[in-house]
Phi, psi and omega in degrees: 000114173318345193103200201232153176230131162256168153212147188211130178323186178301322187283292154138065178249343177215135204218144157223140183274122187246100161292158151092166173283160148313125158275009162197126202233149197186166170239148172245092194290346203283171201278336189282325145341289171289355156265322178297342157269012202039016160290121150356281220220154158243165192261117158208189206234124184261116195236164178272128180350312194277338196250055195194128166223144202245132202235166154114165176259117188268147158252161170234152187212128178222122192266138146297087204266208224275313183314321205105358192250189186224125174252121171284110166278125155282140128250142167289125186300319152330274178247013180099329169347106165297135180260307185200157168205153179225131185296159191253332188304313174257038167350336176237042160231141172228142183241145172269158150302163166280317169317333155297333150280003141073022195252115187287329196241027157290111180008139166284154179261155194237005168241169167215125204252175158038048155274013170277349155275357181302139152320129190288347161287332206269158173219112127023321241295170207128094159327326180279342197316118184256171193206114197255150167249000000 
């Protein structure tokens, strides 16, 4: 295991402690994204389940997504912070915001997901960037 990463809401009432590298780190473009992050677009790093502990006083918030399937949202109960969420189709992924680790120097994400919803200013960037519909 590469070592720890936290991430933690606004308040810092809620955390989740991530061993190990991210398997997978991406931008997402879909509308619900953009509303949970009040962004453009949201960022996060999908670490596999056992290497991720989630602390604090949580909320759940569980959504339909587009698919027909359902993702179950953490939140902090305080300030609202998405803490985490996991897709039900991928049950051994819990995805972070990136924005929660407050880390300038976290890996860049190499996939951009729902880009038929981007914004038309924003860009991607990156050589490695795979680019999903």
């Amino acid at each position: 295991m590469d070592g720890e990463r936290i991430a933690e809401c606004r308040c810092g009432r809620a955390r989740a402690l991530c061993r190990g590298e991210p398997v997978r780190i991406s931008v997402c473009h879909c509308l619900a994204c953009q509303r949970r992050t009040g962004s453009a677009f949201g960022a996060q790093a999908r670490f596999p389940a056992e290497q991720v502990e989630i602390s604090g006083d949580l909320s759940i918030f569980v959504r339909e997504a587009d698919s027909g399937t359902f993702v179950r949202y953490l939140f902090c109960s305080s300030c609202g912070s998405t803490i985490a969420y996991a897709v039900e189709t991928q049950p051994d992924l819990i995805a972070i915001p990136m924005g929660a680790f407050a880390d300038p120097d976290f890996p860049a994400p190499s996939f951009s997901v729902y880009e038929q919803r981007m914004h038309n200013w924003t860009a991607v960037l990156g050589p490695d960037v795979k680019h999903e519909d």
